[in-house]
Each structure stands twice: as structure tokens, then as C-alpha cells.
Backbone bond lengths (Angstrom), bond angles and torsions (degrees), N, CA, C in turn:
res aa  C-N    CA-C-N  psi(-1)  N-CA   C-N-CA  omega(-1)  CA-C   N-CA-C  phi
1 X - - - 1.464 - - 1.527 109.55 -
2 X 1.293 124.57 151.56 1.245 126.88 -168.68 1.628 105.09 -101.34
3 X 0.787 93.25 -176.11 1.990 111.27 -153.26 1.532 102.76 -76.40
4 X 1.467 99.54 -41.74 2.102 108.48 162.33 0.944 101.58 -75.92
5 X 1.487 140.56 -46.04 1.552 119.97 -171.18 1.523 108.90 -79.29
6 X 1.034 130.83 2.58 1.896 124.75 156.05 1.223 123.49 -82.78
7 X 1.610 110.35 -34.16 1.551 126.08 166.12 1.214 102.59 -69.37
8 X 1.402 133.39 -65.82 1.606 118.16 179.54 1.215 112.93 -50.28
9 X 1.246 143.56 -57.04 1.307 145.99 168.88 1.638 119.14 -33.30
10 X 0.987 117.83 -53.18 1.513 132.14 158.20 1.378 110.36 -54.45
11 X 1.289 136.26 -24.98 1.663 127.39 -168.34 1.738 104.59 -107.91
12 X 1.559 108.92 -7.55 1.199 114.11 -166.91 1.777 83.68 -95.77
13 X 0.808 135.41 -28.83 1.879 150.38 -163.25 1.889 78.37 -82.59
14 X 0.848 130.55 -74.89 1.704 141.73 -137.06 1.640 78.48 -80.35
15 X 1.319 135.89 -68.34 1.421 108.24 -163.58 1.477 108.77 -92.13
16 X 1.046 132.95 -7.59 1.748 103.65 156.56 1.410 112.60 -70.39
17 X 1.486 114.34 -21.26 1.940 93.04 163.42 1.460 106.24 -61.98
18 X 1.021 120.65 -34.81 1.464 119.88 -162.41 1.594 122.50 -68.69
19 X 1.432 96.02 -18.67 1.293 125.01 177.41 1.682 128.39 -81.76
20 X 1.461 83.87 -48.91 1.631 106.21 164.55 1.359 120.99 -76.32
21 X 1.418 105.79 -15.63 1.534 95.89 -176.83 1.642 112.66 -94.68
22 X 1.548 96.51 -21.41 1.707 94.82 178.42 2.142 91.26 126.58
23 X 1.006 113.35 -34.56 1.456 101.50 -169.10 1.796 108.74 -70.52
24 X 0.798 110.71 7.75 1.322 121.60 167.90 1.554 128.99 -148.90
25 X 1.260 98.13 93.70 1.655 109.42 -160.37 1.788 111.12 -96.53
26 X 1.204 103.56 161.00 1.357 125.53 158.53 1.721 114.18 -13.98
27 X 1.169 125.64 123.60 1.978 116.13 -167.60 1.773 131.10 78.37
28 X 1.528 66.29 -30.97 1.974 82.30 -170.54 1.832 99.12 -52.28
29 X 1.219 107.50 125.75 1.697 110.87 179.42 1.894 123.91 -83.98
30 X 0.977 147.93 125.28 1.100 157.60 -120.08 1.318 99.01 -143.59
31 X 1.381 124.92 73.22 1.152 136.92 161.70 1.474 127.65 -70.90
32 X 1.182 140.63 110.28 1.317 148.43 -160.70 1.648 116.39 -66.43
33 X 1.402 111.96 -14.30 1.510 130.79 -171.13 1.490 96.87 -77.95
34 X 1.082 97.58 -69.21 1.548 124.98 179.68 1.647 117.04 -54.05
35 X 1.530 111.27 -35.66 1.698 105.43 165.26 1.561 106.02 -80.63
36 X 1.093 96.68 -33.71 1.834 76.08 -177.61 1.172 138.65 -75.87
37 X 1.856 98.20 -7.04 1.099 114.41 175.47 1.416 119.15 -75.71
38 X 1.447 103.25 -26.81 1.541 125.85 -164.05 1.554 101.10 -99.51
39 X 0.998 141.37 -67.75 1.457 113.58 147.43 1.348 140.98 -50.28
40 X 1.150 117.60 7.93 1.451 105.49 165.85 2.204 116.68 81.62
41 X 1.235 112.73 4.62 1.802 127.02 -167.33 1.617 87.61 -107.70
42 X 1.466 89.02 -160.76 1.299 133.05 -170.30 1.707 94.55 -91.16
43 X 1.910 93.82 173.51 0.967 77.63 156.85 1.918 119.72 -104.77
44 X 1.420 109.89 -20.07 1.489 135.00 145.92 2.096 97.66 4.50
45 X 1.505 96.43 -88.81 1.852 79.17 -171.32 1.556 126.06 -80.97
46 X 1.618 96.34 -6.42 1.696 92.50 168.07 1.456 121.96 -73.55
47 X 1.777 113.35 -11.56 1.114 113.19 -172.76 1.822 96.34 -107.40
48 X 1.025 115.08 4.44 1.688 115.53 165.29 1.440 89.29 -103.00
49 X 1.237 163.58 -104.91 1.428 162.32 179.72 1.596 91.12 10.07
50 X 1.276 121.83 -48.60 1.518 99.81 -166.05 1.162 129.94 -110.71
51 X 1.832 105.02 11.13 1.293 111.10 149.11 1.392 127.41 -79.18
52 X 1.744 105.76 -13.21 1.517 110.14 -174.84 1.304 94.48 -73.55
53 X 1.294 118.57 -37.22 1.491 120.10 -152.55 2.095 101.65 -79.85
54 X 1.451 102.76 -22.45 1.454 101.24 -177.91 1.647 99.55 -80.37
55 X 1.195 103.55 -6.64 1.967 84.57 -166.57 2.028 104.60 -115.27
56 X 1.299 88.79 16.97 1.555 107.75 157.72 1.646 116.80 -120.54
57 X 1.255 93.54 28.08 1.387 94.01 -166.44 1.462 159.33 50.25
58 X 1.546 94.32 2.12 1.356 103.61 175.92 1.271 139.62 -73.41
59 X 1.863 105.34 -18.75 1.154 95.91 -167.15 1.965 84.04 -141.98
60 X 1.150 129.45 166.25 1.561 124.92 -147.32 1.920 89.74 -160.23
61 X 1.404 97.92 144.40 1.051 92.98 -175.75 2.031 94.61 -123.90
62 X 1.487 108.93 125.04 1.305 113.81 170.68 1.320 131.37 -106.81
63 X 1.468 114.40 176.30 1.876 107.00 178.50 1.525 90.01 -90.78
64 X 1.800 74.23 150.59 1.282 99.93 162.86 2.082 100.55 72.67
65 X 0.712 105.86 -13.18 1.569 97.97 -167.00 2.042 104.19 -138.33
66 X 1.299 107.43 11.91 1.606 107.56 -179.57 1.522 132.62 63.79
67 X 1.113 112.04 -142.79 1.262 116.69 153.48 1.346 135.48 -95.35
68 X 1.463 148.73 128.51 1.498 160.37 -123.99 1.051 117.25 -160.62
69 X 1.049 138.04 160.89 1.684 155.82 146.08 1.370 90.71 -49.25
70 X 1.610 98.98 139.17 1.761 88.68 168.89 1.342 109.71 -91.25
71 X 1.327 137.19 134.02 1.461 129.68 110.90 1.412 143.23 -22.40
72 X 1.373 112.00 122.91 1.603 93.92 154.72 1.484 127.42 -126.06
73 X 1.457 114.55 -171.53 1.022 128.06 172.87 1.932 127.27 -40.80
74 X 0.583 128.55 165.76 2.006 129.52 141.55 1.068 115.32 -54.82
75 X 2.050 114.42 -58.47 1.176 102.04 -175.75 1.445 127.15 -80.09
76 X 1.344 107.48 -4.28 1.338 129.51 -167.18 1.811 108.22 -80.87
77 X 1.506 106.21 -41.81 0.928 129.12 156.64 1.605 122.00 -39.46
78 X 1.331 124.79 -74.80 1.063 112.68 -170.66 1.682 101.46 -89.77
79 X 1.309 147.55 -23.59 1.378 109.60 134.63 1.121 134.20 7.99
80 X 1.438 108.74 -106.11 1.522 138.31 165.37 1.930 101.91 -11.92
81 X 0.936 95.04 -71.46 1.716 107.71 166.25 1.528 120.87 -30.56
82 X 1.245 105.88 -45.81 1.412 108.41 173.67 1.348 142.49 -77.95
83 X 1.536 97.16 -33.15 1.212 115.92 175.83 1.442 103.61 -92.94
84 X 1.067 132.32 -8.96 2.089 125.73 158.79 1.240 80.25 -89.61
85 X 1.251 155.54 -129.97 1.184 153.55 -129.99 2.233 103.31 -7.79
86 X 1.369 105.98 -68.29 1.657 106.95 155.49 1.235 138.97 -16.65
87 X 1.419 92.37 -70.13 1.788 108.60 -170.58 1.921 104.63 -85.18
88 X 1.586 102.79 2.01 1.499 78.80 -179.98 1.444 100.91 -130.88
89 X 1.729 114.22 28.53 0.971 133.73 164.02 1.528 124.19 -97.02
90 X 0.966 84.16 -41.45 1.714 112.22 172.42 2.013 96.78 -66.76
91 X 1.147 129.27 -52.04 1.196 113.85 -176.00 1.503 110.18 -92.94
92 X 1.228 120.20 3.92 1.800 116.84 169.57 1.748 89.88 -77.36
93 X 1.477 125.00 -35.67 1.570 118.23 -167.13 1.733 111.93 -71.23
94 X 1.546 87.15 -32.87 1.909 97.31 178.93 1.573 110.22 -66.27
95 X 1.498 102.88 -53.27 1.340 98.55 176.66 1.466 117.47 -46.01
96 X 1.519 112.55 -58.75 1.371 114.56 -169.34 1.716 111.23 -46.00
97 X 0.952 126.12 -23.95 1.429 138.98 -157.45 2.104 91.09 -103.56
98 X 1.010 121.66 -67.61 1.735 128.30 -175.08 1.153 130.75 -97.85
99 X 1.252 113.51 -2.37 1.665 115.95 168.08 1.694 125.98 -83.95
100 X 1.411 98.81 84.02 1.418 107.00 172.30 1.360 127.08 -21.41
101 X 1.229 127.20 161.55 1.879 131.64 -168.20 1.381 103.36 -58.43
102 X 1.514 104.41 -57.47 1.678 109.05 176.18 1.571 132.45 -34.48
103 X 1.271 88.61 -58.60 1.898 103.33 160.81 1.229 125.85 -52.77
104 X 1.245 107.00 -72.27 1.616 107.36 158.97 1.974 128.10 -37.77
105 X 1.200 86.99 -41.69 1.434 87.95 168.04 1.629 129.14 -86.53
106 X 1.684 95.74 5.99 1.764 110.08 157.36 1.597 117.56 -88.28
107 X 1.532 86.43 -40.10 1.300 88.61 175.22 1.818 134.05 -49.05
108 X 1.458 95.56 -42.53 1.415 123.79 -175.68 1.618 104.72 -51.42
109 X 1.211 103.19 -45.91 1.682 133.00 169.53 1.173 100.61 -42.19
110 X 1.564 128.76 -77.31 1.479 132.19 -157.20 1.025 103.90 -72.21
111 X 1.845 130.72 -35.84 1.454 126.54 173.86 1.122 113.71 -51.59
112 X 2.016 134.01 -27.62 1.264 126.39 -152.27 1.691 100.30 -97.91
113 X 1.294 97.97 -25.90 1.710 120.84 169.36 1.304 85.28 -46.06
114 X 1.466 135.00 -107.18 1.127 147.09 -165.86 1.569 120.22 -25.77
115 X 0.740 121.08 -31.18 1.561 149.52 -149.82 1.850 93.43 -94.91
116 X 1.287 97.72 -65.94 2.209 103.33 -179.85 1.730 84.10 -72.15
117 X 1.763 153.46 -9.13 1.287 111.55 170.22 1.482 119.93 -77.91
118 X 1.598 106.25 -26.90 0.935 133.68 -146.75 1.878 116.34 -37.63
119 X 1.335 93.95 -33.45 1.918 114.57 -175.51 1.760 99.09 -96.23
120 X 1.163 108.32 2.49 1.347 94.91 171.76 1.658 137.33 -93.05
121 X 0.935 107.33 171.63 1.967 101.54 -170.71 1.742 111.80 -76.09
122 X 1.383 101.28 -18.34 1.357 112.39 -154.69 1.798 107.52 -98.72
123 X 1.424 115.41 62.29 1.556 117.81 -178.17 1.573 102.83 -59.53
124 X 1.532 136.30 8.92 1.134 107.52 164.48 1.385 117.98 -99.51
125 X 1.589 99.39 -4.22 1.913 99.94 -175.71 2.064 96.57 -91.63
126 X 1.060 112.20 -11.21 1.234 122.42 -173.60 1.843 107.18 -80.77
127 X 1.330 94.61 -37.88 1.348 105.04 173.45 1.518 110.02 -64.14
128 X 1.191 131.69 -52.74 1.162 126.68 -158.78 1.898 102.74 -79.49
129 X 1.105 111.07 -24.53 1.375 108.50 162.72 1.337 108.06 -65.50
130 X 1.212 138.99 -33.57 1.603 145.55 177.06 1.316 107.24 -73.05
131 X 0.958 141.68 -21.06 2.015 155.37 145.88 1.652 80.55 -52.33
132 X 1.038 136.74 -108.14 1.203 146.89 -133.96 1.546 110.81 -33.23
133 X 1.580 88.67 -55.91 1.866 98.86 -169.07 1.452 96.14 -72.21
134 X 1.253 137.28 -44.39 1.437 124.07 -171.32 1.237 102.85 -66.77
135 X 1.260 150.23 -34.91 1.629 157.25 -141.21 1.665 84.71 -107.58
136 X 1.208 149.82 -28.69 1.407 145.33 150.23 1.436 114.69 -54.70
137 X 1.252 138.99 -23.94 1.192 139.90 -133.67 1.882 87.75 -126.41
138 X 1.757 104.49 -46.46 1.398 106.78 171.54 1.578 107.60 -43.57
139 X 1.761 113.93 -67.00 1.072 123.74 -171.72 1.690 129.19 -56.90
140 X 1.638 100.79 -5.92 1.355 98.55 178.65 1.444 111.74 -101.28
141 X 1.141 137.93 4.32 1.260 156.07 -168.47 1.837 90.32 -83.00
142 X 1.075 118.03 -61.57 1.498 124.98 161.65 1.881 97.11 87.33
143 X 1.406 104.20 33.39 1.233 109.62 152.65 1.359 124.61 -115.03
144 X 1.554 129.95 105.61 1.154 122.33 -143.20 1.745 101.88 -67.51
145 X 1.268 117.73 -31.15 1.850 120.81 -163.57 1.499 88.90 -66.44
146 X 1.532 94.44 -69.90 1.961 81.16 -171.30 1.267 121.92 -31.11
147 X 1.222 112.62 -45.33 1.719 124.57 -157.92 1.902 104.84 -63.77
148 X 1.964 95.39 -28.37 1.608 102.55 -169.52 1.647 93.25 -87.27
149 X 1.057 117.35 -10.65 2.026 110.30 -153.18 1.625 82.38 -105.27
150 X 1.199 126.02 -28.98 1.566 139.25 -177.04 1.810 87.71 -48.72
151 X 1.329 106.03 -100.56 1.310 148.45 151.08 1.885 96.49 10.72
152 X 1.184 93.44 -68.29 1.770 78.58 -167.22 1.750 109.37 -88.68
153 X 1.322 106.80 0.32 2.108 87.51 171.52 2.122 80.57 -97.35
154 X 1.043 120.85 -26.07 1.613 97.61 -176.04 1.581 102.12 -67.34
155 X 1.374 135.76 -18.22 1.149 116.03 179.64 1.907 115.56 -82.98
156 X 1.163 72.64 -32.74 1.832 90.55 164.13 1.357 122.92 -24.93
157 X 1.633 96.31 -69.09 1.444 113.41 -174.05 1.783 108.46 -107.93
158 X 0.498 126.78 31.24 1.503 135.85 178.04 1.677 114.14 -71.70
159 X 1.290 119.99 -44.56 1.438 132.28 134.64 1.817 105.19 -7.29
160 X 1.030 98.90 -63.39 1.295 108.68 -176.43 0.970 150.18 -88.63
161 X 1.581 105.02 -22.63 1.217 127.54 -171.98 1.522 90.97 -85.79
162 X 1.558 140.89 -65.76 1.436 134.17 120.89 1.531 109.26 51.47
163 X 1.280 107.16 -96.68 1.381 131.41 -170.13 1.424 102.89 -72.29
164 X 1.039 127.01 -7.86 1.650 131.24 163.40 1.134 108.55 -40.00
165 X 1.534 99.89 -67.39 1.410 108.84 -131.14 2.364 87.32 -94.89
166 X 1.423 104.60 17.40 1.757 99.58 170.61 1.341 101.49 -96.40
167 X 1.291 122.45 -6.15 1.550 122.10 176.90 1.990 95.76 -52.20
168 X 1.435 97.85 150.12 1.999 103.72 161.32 1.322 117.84 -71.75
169 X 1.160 111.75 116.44 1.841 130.14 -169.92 1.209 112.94 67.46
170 X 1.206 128.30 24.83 1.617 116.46 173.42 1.542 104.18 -88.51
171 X 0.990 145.83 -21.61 1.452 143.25 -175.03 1.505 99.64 -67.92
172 X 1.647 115.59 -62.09 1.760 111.08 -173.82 1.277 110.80 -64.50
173 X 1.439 112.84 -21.21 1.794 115.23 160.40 1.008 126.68 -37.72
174 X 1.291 93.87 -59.63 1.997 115.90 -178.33 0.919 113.81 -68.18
175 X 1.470 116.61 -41.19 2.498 118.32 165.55 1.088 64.51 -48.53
176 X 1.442 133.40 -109.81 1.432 112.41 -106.99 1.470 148.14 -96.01
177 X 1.929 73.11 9.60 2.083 81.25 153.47 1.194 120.59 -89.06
178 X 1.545 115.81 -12.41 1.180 109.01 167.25 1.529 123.47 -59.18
179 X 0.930 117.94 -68.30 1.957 119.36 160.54 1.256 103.19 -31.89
180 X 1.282 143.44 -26.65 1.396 122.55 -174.71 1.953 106.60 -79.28
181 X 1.337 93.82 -50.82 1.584 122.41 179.15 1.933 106.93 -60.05
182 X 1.372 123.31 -12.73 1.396 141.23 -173.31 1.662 112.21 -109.97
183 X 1.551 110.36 -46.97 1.630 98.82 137.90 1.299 133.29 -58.72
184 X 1.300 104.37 -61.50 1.657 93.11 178.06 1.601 136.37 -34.58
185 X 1.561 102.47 -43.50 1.910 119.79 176.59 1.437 84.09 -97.80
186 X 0.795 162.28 25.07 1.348 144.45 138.26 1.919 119.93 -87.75
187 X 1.844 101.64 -31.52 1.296 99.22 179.39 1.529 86.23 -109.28
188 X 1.278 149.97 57.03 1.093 149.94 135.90 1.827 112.05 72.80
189 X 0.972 97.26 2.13 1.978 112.25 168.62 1.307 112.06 -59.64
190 X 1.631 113.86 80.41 1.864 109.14 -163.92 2.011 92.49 -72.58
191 X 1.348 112.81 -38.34 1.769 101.50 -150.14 1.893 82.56 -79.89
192 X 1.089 127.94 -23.87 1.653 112.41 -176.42 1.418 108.78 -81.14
193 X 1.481 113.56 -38.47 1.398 111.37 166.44 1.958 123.60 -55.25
194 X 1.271 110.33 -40.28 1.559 121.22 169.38 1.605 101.15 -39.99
195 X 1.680 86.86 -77.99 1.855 97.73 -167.55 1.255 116.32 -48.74
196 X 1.513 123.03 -40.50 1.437 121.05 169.67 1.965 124.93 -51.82
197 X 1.228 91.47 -33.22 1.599 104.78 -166.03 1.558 84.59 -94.50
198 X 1.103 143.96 -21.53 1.640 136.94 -163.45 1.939 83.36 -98.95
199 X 1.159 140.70 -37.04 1.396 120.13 164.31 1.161 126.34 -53.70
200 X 1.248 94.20 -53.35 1.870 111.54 -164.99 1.781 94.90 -52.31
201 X 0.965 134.00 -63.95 1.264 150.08 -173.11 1.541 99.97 -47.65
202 X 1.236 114.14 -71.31 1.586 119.54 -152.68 1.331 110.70 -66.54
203 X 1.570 127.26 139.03 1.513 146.12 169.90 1.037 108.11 -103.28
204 X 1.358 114.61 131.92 1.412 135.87 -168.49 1.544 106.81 163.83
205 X 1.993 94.48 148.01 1.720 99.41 -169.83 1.426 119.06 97.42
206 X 1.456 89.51 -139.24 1.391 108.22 165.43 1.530 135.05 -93.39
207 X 1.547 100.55 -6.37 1.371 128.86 148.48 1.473 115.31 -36.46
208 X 1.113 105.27 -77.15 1.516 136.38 -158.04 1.856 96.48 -71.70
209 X 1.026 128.55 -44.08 1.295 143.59 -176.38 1.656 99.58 -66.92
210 X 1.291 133.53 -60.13 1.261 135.30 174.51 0.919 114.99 -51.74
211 X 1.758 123.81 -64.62 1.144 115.87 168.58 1.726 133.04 -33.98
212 X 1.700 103.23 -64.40 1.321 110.05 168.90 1.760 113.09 -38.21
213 X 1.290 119.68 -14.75 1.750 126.80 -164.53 1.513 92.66 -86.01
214 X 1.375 121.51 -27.57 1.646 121.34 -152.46 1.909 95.90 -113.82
215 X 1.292 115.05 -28.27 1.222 97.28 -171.88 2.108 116.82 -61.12
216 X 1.067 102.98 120.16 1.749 99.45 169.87 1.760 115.39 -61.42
217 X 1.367 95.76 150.98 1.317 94.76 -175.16 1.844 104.60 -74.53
218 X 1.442 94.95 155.56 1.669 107.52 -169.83 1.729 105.82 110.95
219 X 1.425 100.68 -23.49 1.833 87.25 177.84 1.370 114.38 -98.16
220 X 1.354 121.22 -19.23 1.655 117.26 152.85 1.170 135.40 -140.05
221 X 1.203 122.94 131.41 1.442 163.40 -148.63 1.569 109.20 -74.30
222 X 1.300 124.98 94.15 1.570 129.57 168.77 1.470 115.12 -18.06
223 X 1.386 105.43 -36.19 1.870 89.36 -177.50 1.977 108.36 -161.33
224 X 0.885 86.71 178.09 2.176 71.90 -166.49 1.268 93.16 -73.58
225 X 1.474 94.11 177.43 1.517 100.24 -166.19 1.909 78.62 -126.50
């Protein structure tokens, strides 16, 4: 690989954290002057970094307005919703079935992480403990594709998933399906572990309605693109 394609590769790593974590949101415009300035490169792999990043969808390039965070749709939205709700159901069942004692006994760890945020004000430091334990749960499934196909619609929607957890009581919600979803792959219950982790995940209802109440404008888009 060449010397831009390690730097692009590296900048495509640095802003989907950036993405996932919230410091780079939905609208936000992605000027190439300005990353290269800010990393310190060319502009050569910031402008390969952000074609990788447009053809995973994260980041979209429009008229009149450049390149962006992508937005999406409503319907695009709860899509998106469905199929993570799936793929991270499907690996709560793998885990339950292949995740050795050790793992599990990391896991137990990240649940307790979650667990001391749980009373706190701060659902975005709570969130990133909620990355952790699910991103354990990818890895115990011990199928590496899922774990990568997992991985990139959760970065997708992460925007969102985010803003979940500012809803009132949805954070002690989330402790405590997690413990439900932590017995289950812990006592080896793959189809109760699925269904549990295929709730916890999925929006719909009055879910989906709240949420839609909290998203700011810039994270979805009047009509597909």
C-alpha cells in the first residue's frame, strides 16, 4: 500500500470515530482544506478517505453545499433500524453459543461499566460504554464478516442511536436489558439471547416517534437522495 493509501486509511479510522462519537454530526460539511490542515497530510488521502467514507455511506457529497455528514431519510431511517436490530441479533445468538468464559467474563466488566453510568446526567459518556459492550458481543459471535457488516450500519446510524439514549429513562432501560441480554450469552440461551438483543435494538411505535421528536434538523433529509 502506498504512503497515501495508509494516510487515507488512517483518516477514514479517525473520522468514523468522529462520527460515532458525536463530534461530527449529521450536515456538518467536510471540507478537504480544513482536514488537511487539521491532520497535518495532503490533500491526496483526505480526498481518498472521503470517498471511502461516501461509499459506506457516511458521508455524501451535495450541490451547492460539498461534502457532509450524511443524513438520512425517515424511511431510510427506520430501515437502517431493522436491519441492526438483525445483524445484532443474530450475533447476541452466536455469542451465546461461542463466546468462551474469558469473554464473557469481559463482558460482565463492560455491563458493570454501564451499570455505575447508569444514574448519571451524562448519556453521552454512558453511550460510549454502550459501544463497548455491544462491540464485545459483535466480537464474540466469532464471525469475522458479521462482526465487519455489524460494525458499519452501527456506524451508520450512531447519530442516532446517540440521541436514543437523551430520551427520559431510556439509558436505565438500556442497563437493564443489557443484564437480561448478559444472562442469556452468559447461560448459553442463543434464541432468548437473539430476541432480547433484536428488542433492545429495534425502533418502532412510540419509540420511533420520540426519537423522531429529538432528532435536530440536519440529520434527516426531506426526501432520498
Amino acid at each position: 500500500m502506498s504512503q497515501n493509501g495508509k494516510l487515507a486509511t488512517d483518516l477514514v479510522q479517525k473520522l468514523e470515530r468522529d462520527i460515532v462519537t458525536g463530534v461530527l454530526k449529521p450536515g456538518d460539511k467536510l471540507d478537504e482544506r480544513s482536514l488537511s490542515e487539521r491532520f497535518g497530510v495532503s490533500r491526496t488521502p483526505v480526498r481518498e478517505a472521503l470517498q471511502t467514507l461516501a461509499g459506506s455511506g457516511l458521508v455524501a457529497t451535495m450541490p451547492r453545499r460539498g461534502t457532509i455528514v450524511a443524513s438520512i431519510t425517515v424511511a431510510e431511517l427506520i430501515e437502517m433500524f431493522e436491519v441492526m436490530a438483525e445483524l445484532e441479533a443474530m450475533c447476541a445468538r452466536l455469542a451465546a453459543r461461542r463466546m468462551p468464559r474469558v469473554d464473557i467474563e469481559n463482558l460482565i466488566a463492560l455491563s458493570e461499566e454501564c451499570n455505575g453510568l447508569k444514574d448519571h446526567a451524562d448519556a453521552d459518556a454512558y453511550y460510549e460504554a454502550n459501544v463497548r459492550f455491544h462491540e464485545a458481543i459483535y466480537a464474540g459471535c466469532r464471525n469475522s464478516f458479521l462482526e465487519r457488516q455489524t460494525k458499519n450500519v452501527r456506524n451508520r446510524l450512531a447519530p442516532y442511536r446517540r440521541l436514543q439514549l437523551h430520551r427520559p429513562g431510556r439509558v436505565k432501560k438500556s442497563n437493564n436489558e443489557h443484564a437480561d441480554i448478559l444472562s442469556a450469552i452468559s447461560n448459553g440461551e442463543a434464541e432468548t439471547a437473539g430476541k432480547l438483543m433484536q428488542q433492545h435494538v429495534a425502533v418502532q411505535g412510540e419509540s420511533l416517534n420520540d426519537l423522531l421528536a429529538i432528532v435536530p434538523r440536519g440529520y434527516l433529509e426531506p426526501l432520498a437522495s
